[in-house]
N, CA and C atoms as a LAMMPS dump frame, in Angstrom:
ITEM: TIMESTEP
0
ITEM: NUMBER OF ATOMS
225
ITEM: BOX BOUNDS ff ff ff
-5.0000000000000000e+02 5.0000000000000000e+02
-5.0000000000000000e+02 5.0000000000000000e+02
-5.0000000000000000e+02 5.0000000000000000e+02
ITEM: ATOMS id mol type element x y z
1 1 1 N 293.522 -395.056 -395.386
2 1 2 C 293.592 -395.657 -394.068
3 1 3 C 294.416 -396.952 -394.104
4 2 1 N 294.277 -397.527 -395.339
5 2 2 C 294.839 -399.251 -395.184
6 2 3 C 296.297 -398.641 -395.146
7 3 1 N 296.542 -397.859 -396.437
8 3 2 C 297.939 -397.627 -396.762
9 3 3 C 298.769 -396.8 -395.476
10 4 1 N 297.873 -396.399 -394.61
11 4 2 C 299.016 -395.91 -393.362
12 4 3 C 298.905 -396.989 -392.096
13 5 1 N 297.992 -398.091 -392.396
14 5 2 C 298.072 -398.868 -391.35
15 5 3 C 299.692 -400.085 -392.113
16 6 1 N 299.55 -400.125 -393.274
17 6 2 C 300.755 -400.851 -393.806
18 6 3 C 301.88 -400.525 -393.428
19 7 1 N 302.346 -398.753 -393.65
20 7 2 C 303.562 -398.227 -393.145
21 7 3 C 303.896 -398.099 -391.568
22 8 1 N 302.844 -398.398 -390.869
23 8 2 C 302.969 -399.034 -389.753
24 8 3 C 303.227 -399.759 -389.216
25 9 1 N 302.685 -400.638 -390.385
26 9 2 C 303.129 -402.308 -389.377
27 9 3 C 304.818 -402.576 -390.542
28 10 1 N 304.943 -401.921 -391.195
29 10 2 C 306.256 -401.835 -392.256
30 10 3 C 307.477 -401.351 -391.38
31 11 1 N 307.046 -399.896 -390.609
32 11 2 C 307.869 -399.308 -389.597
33 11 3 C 308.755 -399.992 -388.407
34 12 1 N 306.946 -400.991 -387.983
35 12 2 C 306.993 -401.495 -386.537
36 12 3 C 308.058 -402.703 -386.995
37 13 1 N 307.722 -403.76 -388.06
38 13 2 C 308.634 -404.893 -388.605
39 13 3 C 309.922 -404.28 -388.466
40 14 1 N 310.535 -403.444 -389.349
41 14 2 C 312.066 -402.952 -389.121
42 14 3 C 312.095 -401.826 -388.046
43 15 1 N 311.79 -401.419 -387.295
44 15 2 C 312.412 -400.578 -386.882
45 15 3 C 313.338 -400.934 -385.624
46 16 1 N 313.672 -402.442 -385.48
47 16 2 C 314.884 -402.663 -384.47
48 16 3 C 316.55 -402.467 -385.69
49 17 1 N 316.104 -402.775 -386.829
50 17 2 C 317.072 -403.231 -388.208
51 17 3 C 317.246 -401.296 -388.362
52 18 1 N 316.772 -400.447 -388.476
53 18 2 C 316.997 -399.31 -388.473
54 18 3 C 317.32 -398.965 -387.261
55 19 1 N 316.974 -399.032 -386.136
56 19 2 C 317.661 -398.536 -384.875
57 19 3 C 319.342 -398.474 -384.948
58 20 1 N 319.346 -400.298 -385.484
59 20 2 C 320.641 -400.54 -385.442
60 20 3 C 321.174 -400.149 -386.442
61 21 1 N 320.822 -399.494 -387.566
62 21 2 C 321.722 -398.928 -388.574
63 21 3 C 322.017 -397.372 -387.906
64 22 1 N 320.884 -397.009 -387.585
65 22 2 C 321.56 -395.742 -387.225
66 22 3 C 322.586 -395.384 -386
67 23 1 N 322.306 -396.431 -384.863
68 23 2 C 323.483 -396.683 -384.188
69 23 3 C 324.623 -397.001 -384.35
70 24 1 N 324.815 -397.918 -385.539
71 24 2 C 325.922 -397.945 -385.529
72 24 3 C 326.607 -397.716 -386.849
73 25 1 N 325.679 -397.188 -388.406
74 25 2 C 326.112 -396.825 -389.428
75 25 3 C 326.236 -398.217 -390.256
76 26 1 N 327.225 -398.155 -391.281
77 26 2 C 326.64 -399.094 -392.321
78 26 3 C 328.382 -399.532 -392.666
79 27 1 N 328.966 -400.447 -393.014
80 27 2 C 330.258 -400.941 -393.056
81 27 3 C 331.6 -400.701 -392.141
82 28 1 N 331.458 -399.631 -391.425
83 28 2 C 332.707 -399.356 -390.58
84 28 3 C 333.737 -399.299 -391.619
85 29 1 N 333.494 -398.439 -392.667
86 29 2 C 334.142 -397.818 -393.52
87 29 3 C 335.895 -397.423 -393.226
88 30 1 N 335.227 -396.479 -391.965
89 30 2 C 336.369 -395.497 -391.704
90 30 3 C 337.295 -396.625 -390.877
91 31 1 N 336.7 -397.068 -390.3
92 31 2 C 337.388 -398.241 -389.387
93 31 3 C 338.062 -398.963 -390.518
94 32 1 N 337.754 -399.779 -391.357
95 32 2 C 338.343 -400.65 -391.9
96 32 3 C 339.944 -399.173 -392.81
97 33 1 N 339.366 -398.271 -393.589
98 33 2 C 340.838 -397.553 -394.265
99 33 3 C 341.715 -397.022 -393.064
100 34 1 N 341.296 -396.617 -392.302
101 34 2 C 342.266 -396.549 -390.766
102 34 3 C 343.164 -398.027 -390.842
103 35 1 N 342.695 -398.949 -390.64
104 35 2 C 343.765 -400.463 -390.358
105 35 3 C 344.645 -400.066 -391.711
106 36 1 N 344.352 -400.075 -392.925
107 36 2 C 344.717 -399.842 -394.16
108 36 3 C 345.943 -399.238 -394.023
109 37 1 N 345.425 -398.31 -393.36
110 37 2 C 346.581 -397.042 -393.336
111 37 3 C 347.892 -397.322 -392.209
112 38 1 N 347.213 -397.693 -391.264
113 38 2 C 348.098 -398.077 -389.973
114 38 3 C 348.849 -399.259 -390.237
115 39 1 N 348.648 -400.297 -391.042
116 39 2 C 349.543 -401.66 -391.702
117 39 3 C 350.215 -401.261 -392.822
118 40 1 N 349.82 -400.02 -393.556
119 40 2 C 350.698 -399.831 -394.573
120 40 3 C 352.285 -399.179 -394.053
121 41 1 N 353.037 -399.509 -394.854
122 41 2 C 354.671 -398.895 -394.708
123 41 3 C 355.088 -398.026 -395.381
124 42 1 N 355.49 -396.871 -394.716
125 42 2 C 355.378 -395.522 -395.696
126 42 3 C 354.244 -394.885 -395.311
127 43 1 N 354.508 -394.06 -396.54
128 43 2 C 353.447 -392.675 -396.512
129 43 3 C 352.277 -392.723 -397.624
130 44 1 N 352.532 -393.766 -398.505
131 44 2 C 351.695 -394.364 -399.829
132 44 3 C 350.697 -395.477 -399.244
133 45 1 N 349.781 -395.392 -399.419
134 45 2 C 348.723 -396.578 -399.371
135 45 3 C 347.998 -396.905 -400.369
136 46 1 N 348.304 -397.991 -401.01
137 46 2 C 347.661 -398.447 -402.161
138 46 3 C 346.504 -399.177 -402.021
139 47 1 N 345.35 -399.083 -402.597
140 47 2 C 344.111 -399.677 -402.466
141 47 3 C 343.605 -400.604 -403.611
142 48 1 N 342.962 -401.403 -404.017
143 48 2 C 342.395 -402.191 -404.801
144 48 3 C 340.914 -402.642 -405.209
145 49 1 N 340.453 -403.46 -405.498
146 49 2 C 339.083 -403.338 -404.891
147 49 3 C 338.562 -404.863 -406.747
148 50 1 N 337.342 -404.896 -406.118
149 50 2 C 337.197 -405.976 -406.784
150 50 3 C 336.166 -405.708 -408.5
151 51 1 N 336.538 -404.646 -408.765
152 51 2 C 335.566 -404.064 -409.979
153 51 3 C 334.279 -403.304 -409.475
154 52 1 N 334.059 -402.857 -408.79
155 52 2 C 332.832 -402.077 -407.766
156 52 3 C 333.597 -400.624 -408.35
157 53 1 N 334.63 -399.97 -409.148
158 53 2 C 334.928 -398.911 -408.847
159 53 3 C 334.825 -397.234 -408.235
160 54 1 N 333.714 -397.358 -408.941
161 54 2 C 332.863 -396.072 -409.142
162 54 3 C 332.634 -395.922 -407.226
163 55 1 N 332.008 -396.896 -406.915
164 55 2 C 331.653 -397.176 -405.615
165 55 3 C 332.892 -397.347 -404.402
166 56 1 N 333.784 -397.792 -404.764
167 56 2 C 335.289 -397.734 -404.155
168 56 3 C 335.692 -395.798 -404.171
169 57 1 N 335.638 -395.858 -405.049
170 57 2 C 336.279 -394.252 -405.284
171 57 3 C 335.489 -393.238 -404.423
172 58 1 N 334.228 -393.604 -404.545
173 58 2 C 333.451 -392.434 -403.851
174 58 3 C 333.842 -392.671 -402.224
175 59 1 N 333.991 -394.291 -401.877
176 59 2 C 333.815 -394.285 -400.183
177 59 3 C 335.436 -393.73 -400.057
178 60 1 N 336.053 -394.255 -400.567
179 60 2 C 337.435 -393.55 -400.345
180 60 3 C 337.629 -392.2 -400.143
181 61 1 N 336.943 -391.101 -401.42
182 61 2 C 336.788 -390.007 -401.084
183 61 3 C 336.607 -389.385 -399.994
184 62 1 N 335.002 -390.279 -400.033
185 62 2 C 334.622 -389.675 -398.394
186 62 3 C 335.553 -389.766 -396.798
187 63 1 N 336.269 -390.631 -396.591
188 63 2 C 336.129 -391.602 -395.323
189 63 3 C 338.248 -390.943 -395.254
190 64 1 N 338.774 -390.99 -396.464
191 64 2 C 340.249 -391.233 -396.529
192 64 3 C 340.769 -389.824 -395.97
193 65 1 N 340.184 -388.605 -395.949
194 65 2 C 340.696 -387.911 -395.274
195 65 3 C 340.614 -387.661 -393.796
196 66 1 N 339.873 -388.221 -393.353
197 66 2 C 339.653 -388.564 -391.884
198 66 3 C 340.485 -389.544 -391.027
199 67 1 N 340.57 -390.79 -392.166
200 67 2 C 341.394 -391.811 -391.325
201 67 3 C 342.757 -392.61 -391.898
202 68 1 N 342.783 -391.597 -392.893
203 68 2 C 344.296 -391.801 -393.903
204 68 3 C 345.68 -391.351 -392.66
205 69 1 N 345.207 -390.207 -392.165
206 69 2 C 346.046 -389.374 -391.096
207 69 3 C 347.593 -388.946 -391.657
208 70 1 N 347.225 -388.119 -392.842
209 70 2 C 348.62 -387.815 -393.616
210 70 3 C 349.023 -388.453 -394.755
211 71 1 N 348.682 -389.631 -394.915
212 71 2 C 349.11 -390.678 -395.747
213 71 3 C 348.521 -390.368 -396.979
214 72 1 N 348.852 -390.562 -398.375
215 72 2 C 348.341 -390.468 -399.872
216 72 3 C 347.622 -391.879 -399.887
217 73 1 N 346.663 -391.651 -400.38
218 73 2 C 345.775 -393.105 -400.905
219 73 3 C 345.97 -392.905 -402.618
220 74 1 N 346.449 -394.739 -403.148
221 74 2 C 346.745 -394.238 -404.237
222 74 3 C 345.148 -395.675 -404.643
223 75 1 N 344.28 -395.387 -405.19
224 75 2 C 343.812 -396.759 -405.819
225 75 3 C 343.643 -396.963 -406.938
């Protein structure tokens, strides 16, 4: 009983902080490699990133064929 009155009041605390994640998602990912792509010159877009790799590579994966729009991502 205690332990589902906790996830309750756990729920009730975040659930404006989850509303808003699910409204509106989590970095604007796609938004930000879209600008990427649209400021780059050419058909090459080179990416960088600050030692996070593993974690760079995967969002890239995901997000770069959607908002690359033709363009090669090289990172």
């Amino acid at each position: 009983m205690i332990c589902g009155i906790l996830l309750l009041a756990y729920l009730a605390a975040n659930g404006q902080h989850m509303a808003t994640l699910f409204e509106l998602g989590r970095g604007q990912y796609s938004a930000a490699i879209r600008f990427l792509a649209e400021e780059s010159d050419g058909h090459i877009v080179t990416i960088g990133s600050d030692g996070h790799d593993l974690d760079m590579f995967l969002t890239l994966a995901f997000y770069r064929s959607a908002a690359m729009e033709g363009k090669q991502c090289i990172y």
